[in-house]
C-alpha positions, 0 to 999 in steps of 0.5 A: 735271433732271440729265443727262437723256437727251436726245431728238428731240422734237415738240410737239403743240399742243391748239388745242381750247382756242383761245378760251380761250387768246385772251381770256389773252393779252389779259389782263394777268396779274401771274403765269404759273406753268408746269407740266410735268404727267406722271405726278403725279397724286398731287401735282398737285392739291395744288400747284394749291390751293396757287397758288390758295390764296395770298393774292394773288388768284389769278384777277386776278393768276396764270395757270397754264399746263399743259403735259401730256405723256402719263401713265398716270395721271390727271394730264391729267384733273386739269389739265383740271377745273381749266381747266373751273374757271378757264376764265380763268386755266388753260391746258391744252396737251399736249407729247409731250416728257417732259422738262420743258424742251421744256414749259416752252420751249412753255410760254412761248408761252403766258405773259401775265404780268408775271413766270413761273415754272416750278413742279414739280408735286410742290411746294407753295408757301407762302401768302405766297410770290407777294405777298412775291415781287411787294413784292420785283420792286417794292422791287428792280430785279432781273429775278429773285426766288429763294425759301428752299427746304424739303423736304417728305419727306427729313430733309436740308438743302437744299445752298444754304440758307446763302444765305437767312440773315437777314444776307445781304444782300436783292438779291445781287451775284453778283460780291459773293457768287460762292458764293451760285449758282442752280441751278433755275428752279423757285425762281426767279420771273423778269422775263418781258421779261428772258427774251426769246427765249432758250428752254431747250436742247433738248441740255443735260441741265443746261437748267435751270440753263445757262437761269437762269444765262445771264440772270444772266451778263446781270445780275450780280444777283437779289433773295432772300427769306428769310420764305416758303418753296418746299416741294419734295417729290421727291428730289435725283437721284442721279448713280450711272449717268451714262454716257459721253454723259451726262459729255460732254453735261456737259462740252460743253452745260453747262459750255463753253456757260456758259464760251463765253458768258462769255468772249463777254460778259466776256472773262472767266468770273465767279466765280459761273459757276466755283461754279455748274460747281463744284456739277455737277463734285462728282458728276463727281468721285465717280465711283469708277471713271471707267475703267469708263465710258471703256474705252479709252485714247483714250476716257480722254484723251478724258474728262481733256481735257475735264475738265482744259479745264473746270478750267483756267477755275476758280480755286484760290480758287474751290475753296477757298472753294466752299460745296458741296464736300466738304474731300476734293473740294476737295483733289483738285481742286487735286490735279488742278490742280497736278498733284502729290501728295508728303507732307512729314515733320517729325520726328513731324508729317505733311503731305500737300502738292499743290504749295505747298496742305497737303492733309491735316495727318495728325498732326492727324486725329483716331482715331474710336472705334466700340467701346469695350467690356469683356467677358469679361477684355478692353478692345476697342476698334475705331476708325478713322482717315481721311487721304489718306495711303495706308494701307500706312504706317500703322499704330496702337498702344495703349500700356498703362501700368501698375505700372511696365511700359509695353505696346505692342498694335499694332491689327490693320488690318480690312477693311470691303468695302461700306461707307464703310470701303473706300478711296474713289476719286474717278476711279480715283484711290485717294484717302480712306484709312481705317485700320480696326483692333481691338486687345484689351487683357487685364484682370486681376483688380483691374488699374489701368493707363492706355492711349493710342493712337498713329498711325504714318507709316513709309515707306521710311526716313521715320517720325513718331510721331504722337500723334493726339486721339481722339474717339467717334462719336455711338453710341460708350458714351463721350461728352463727357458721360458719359466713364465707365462701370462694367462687370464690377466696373470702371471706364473713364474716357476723360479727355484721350486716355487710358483709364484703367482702374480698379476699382469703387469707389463713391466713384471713380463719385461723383466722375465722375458729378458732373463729367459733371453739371457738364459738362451744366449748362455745356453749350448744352443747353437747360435742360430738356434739362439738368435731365432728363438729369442727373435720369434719370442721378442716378436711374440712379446711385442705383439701379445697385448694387440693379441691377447684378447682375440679369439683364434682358433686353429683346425687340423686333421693329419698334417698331410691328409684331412677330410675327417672331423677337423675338416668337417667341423671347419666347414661348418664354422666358417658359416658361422658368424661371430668374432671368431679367427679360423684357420685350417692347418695343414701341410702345404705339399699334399693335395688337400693344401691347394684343394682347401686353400682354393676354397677358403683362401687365406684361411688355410694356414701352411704347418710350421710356416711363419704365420701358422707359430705366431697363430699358434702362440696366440690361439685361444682353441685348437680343433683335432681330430689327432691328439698328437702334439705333432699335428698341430704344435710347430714347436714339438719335434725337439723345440718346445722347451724354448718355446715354453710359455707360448702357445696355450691354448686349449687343445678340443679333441674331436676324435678321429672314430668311436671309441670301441677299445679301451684307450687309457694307455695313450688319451690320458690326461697327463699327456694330452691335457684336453678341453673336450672329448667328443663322443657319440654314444653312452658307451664312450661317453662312460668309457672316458668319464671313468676313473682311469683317465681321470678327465673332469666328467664335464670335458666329455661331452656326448655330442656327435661328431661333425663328419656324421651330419655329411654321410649320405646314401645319395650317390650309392653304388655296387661296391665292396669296401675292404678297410683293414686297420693298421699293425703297430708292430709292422715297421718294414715291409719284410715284417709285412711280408712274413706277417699273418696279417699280410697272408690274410688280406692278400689271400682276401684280395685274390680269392677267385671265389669273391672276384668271380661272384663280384664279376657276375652280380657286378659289384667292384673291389675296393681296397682302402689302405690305412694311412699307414700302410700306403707305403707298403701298398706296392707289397701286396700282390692286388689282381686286375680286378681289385681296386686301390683307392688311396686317392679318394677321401675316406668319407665319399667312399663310406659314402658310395660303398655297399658293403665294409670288410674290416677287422677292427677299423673305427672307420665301420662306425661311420658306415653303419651310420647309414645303416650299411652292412658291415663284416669284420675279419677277425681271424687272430681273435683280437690278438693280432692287433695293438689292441687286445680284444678283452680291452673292448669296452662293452663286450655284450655285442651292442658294439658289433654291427655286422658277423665276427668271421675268423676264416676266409672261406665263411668270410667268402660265404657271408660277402656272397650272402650279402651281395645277392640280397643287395647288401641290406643291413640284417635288422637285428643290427639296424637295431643296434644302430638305433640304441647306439648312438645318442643323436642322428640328426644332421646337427652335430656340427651345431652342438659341437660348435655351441658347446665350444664357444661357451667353453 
């Protein structure tokens, strides 16, 4: 684990077992797996079965040592049914460290085997991993085996799977293969007699990594596996709040004890150690603001000594050629290095330099487009370009060419706070600069004219005119594939840098449409791939003039889920009599599918099916109460580019809840290029007109949302709502489990003192899971009294309940419409959530409908309060309600609808 805290422990050793524990010692194991057990309870059994099961037989060969420390869940119970059941090859000991390092040090004691390793309990190992690894202790003189390494929940690459390709060499020579570092001991099976004595350190935050790499600077050298695998199921830890002693306990237990005990043993430190410290110095370096953790002047000098000492030890060939690092962390190191920092002008060529190392080459970074759109008589185009050249001397021009008239447009620069946009510092030190702009060209009727962009560098009396290559991100309508599109009886073709802007003509069309059918016949798409794209894109083509000119649009909530503002809004517009084609878009296996199919019939469309791409590529508008392609683009997972060109219509967010956070991190408009954003008050109506989200003021409109125009009272009954909101960072049910999150609302659920006074004035439990959370509902540990709706639609149940407990759900918007009365839980004080509590818009209170509680007992008490007065709505936040929202009719719907037909 990384930067763990670290604390005084004491181990407590469970002689209960002392028979047991003899008779192993006596027995010659091959293998001693040792496991810290806490809190894992949901994994543990599987990881077990998972030793057991190998086909190396486990009860001759394998020990297992279980080394708990205190959980709240039934982690030791399992530890010791399963010493009941292999009395001869379990161990089970308690430790009352939480950190796995103090139990893998008394762990150790326990160890018999020839070879051990330390397993996480949330991992599984392969069935084959244990005998590949014993031929390989066999087949190599090494004293450490390392095995490839999968994970089980997250879609992302380990960062050390290069070293596992089948041309790599199978017993590593660190001074060989200096990138090819070992991190963790878990995928390590290790010689116990080459462990010794050593024991892992107590002060490290890095103690696994600091105890393996201490053996390899004795060997220089370990055997690797390449056809089994380690499944690990946890998330990589992130290193976002390291504090002042979490960076110096870095500094001095891991990297200089590492460097210490090089130079003792070496005179010298490997290359291999310089990689391995360079892996830990990435998440140093992205800290964004290092002053905010080391204040004072003195406690700065404090921190650049440490980190300059630290590089003084590493090479820059070491940085160059580093496997894990990022380009930009690469050049800041050597920017550090060398201290120096100056760009170079030749005549129109840019070079960023640091010392005698060319950082950045600016002329030869590319111009990313992100929207490249006709609309209403203008080409937008929105793009960006990323440098280390500081972005006050840059700017971007379009230059238009066309009846003999050259144009320039100089691209207005856009700000995008929040998001990958923002000028990124790597330790206070401004170092990633994006350029953001949008540029609109004016299209007159039947215009022909061509258009390229350029950068320019102008600082002081330096100037370079740079004529940068251009390039699409995967979502842009434009692609190596299909470089053209038709839209509003034009055509744009993006050829060699330059658009060229035409119009429609039938046999122009022709002649693109075959050259991108030839550049997917030639492309490394496999041939089915091929042969279907160009089928689906031929098919398109010959339909698009019977097409083109109908008006289709297209309406979706979740794709396994609806009932919000697309479905609300699509039972309204099917009343609607107009020459308008509507379709609902939803999954086919879900209960909504044949729910809404009953009803609508035809007009309920399966996602990804046949007939929902082509009303896809001809859709005119597209309905959603979700902005992520993925719900509502078939294309999107790994396949747009080669269905670039299709599919343009514009994209009407109806928005899922009222928008309370700032939320220009995610719904900007380089990303999500809509044509509206619907809002219900002044408040996110001026929170998107702002500058940082950089829409047309015109694409928000303040409307009202569809699903309001069906909230009612009518069928109110005596029942409490808890509707907690989701955690971004829970990926697994043991992040669950040990998070404060769980211990808040599982505590709620089963507090006597609620159940109790519920039972006697006789309002029932309800728990309304968030979508994302249905996964784990099993996790939580509900009473018979307490209630788990994840069946009932969201809407009927704001509509039948009294009372809503939340934390920060925009599900309370809703409910307060109805002048209901509302709590919110907030007992980490906005900073348990994914968004920051300062990132609230209006902090005045006008958007707090009901009392803020940070502790269970007053959240107990106000429930209390509110159910033995009915649950009426306290007046001075029926007040609140009243200024908030701008329209409380049951016209939303309509106004909606108007708004979107004309536009």
């Amino acid at each position: 684990m990384f930067f763990k805290a670290v604390r005084s422990i004491n181990l407590i050793i469970d002689l209960t077992g002392g028979n047991v524990i003899s008779s192993q010692k006596s027995k010659k194991f091959k293998f001693s797996i040792i496991m810290h057990v806490h809190n894992v309870e949901d994994y543990l059994s599987e990881a077990i079965e998972s030793i057991i099961n190998q086909d190396l037989n486990f009860k001759d060969n394998i020990q297992l040592v279980l080394i708990n420390s205190d959980s709240i869940d039934n982690s030791k119970e399992i530890s010791l049914d399963y010493q009941a059941k292999y009395p001869e090859n379990v161990i089970c000991e308690s430790c009352e460290s939480e950190f796995p390092f103090d139990a893998y040090n008394l762990g150790l004691e326990y160890a018999s085997g020839q070879y051990v390793n330390f397993m996480d309990p949330n991992d599984i190992l392969s069935r084959n991993l244990i005998s590949k690894v014993l031929k390989s202790f066999k087949k190599f003189d090494v004293d450490i085996v390392t095995v490839p390494v999968e994970y089980l929940e997250l879609r992302k690459k380990y960062p050390l799977k290069f070293k596992f390709k089948d041309d790599n060499d199978d017993v590593i020579d660190l001074k060989k293969y200096n990138t090819f570092v070992q991190l963790d001991v878990s995928t390590a099976f290790i010689k116990r007699d080459s462990i010794g004595d050593l024991k892992f350190d107590n002060q490290s935050g890095l103690s696994e990594a600091l105890f393996i790499n201490h053996l390899l600077i004795n060997d220089n050298k370990y055997a690797l596996l390449k056809d089994t695998t380690y499944f690990i199921r946890d998330e990589v830890e992130t290193y976002e709040n390291l504090s002042k002693e979490d960076i110096l306990n870095f500094f001095n237990n891991f990297c200089l004890k590492l460097i210490d005990y090089s130079i003792e043993k070496y005179s010298a430190v490997p290359k291999f150690i310089q990689n391995t410290i360079l892996y830990y110095i990435q998440f140093i370096v992205q800290i964004n603001d290092i002053n905010r953790i080391f204040k004072t002047s003195s406690e700065q000098d404090e921190f650049w000594n440490n980190f300059m000492d630290i590089l003084s030890y590493i090479g820059m060939n070491e940085i160059d050629s580093n496997k894990t690092l990022s380009s930009g962390i690469k050049n800041f190191l050597k920017f550090v290095k060398n201290d120096d920092f100056h760009v170079e002008v030749k005549g129109n060529e840019v070079y960023i330099k640091s010392g005698n190392d060319i950082l950045n080459i600016v002329h030869k970074r590319k111009i990313w487009f992100d929207i490249v759109e006709i609309k209403n008589g203008f080409l937008n185009i929105s793009g960006s370009f990323t440098s280390s050249c500081d972005k006050k001397y840059l700017s971007v021009e379009a230059v238009k060419s066309g009846n003999n008239i050259k144009t320039i447009y100089e691209a207005k620069n856009v700000e995008y706070r929040n998001t990958y946009r923002e000028t990124k510092s790597y330790l206070s030190i401004p170092w990633d600069f994006t350029y953001s702009f949008d540029v609109r060209i004016p299209i007159a009727k039947n215009e022909s004219f061509s258009l390229f962009f350029r950068t320019i560098y102008q600082e002081g009396d330096n100037r370079a005119v740079m004529n940068n290559e251009v390039t699409g991100r995967y979502y842009l309508d434009l692609s190596d594939y299909g470089n053209y599109f038709r839209k509003d009886n034009h055509i744009l073709l993006l050829k060699r840098n330059v658009f060229y802007l035409r119009p429609e003509s039938y046999i122009r069309a022709i002649a693109y449409e075959l050259k991108v059918y030839i550049k997917l016949f030639v492309s490394h798409l496999p041939l089915m791939a091929k042969l279907k794209t160009i089928l689906f894109r031929f098919i398109c083509f010959i339909l698009y003039p019977f097409y083109k000119n109908k008006k289709i649009w297209l309406f979706s909530d979740r794709l396994d889920l609806s009932g919000d503002n697309g479905e609300h809004f699509f039972r309204y517009a099917m009343t609607r009599k107009d020459d308008v084609r509507k379709y609902f878009v939803i999954e086919s296996g879900c209960k909504d599918y044949e729910r809404l199919k009953e009803t609508y019939g035809k007009n309920v469309v399966e996602f990804g099916s046949a007939k929902h791409k082509i009303q896809y590529a001809f859709a005119k508008k597209l309905m959603q109460s979700q902005i992520s392609p993925s719900t509502y683009n078939p294309f999107h997972e790994g396949k747009p580019r080669r269905f670039a060109g299709l599919g343009l219509g514009d994209v009407y967010f109806l928005q899922h809840g009222v928008n309370r956070y700032d939320m220009s991190s995610w719904v900007t408009k380089f990303d999500k290029r809509l044509s509206l954003i619907l809002t219900v008050s002044d408040v996110d109506y001026n929170e998107f007109t702002s500058d940082h989200y950089n829409y047309d003021p015109e694409i928000v409109q303040e409307l009202g949302y569809p699903r309001f125009d069906n909230l009612t009272n009518e069928n109110l009954k005596k029942q409490i709502v808890i509707m907690p909101t989701w955690r971004n960072n829970i990926k697994t049910a043991n992040q669950l489990v040990n998070s404060e999150y769980y211990t808040r609302f599982n505590g709620l659920l089963n507090n006597e003192r609620l159940i109790e006074h519920a039972k006697k004035t006789g309002y029932d439990i309800i728990l309304k899971p968030h979508p994302l959370m249905y996964k784990f509902i099993n996790v939580f540990n509900v009473n018979d009294y307490v209630k788990v709706d994840n069946v009932t639609k969201h809407h009927d149940i704001l509509c039948d309940s009294a009372l809503m407990i939340t934390d920060y759900s925009s599900v309370a918007f809703d409910f307060v419409y109805l002048k209901k009365p509302v709590i919110y839980y907030q007992y980490g004080g906005g900073k348990d959530h994914h968004f920051d509590i300062s990132t609230v818009i209006k902090d005045d209170g006008s958007m707090e409908f009901g009392e803020i509680v940070d502790n269970e007992e007053r959240l107990i008490d106000k429930i209390i309060e509110y159910m033995d007065n009915d649950c009426e709505m306290e007046e001075i936040y029926q007040k609140r309600v009243d200024d908030f929202y701008k329209y409380t009719d049951k016209n939303n719907s309509k106004r909606v609808y108007d708004w979107i037909y004309e536009h």
